[in-house]
C-alpha positions in Angstrom: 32.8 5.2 -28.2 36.0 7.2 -27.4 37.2 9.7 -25.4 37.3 8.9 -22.1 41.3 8.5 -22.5 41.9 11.9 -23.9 39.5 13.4 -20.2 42.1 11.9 -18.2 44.8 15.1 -19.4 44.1 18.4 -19.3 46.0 19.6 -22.4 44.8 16.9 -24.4 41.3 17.1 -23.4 41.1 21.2 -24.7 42.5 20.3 -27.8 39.8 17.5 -28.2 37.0 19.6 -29.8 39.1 20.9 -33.1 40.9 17.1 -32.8 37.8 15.3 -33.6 36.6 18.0 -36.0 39.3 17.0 -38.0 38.9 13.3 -37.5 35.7 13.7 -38.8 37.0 15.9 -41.9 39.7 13.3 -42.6 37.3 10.2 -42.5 34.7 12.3 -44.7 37.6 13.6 -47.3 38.9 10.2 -47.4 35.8 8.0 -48.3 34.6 11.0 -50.5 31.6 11.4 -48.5 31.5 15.1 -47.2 27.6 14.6 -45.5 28.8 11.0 -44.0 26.7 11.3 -40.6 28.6 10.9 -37.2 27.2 9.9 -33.8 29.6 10.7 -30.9 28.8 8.7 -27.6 28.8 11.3 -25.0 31.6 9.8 -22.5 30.0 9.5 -18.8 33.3 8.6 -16.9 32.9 11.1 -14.2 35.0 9.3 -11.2 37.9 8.2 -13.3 38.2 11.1 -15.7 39.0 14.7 -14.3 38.5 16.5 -17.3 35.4 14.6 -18.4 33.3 18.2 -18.6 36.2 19.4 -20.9 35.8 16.7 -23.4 32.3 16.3 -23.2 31.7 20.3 -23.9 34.1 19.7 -27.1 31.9 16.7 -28.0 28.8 18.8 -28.1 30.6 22.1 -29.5 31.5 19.3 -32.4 27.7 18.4 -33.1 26.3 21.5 -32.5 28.7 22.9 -35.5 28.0 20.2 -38.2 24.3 19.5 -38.7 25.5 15.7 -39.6 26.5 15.0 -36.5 25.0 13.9 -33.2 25.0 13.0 -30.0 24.1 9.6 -28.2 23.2 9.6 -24.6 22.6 7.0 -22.8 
């Protein structure tokens, strides 16, 4: 579970959709395992985190893209 840190800035929280896009790239590339699932734990942090929508719509835009990826909801 991550990105409730990155809702918390603006600029940080628009890049966060091509950010973990590569994190998931990088981890894939590195254990040679380019269909290695991914589940991303939607972040629910909606007092705390002003720009929770913005990362949570770059979460989804992330696992709507790569058919090896989801989402978990809780």
């Amino acid at each position: 579970m991550q990105g409730e840190s990155d809702a918390f800035d603006a600029t940080i929280a628009e890049a966060y959709e091509g950010r973990m896009a590569h994190f998931i790239d990088r981890v894939r590339d590195d254990v040679s395992a380019p269909d290695m699932p991914f589940v991303i734990g939607l972040i629910d942090c909606s007092v705390s985190c002003p720009y929770r929508d913005t990362v949570r719509a770059g979460m989804l835009a992330v696992a709507d893209a790569d058919p090896q990826v989801w989402i978990y909801r809780r």
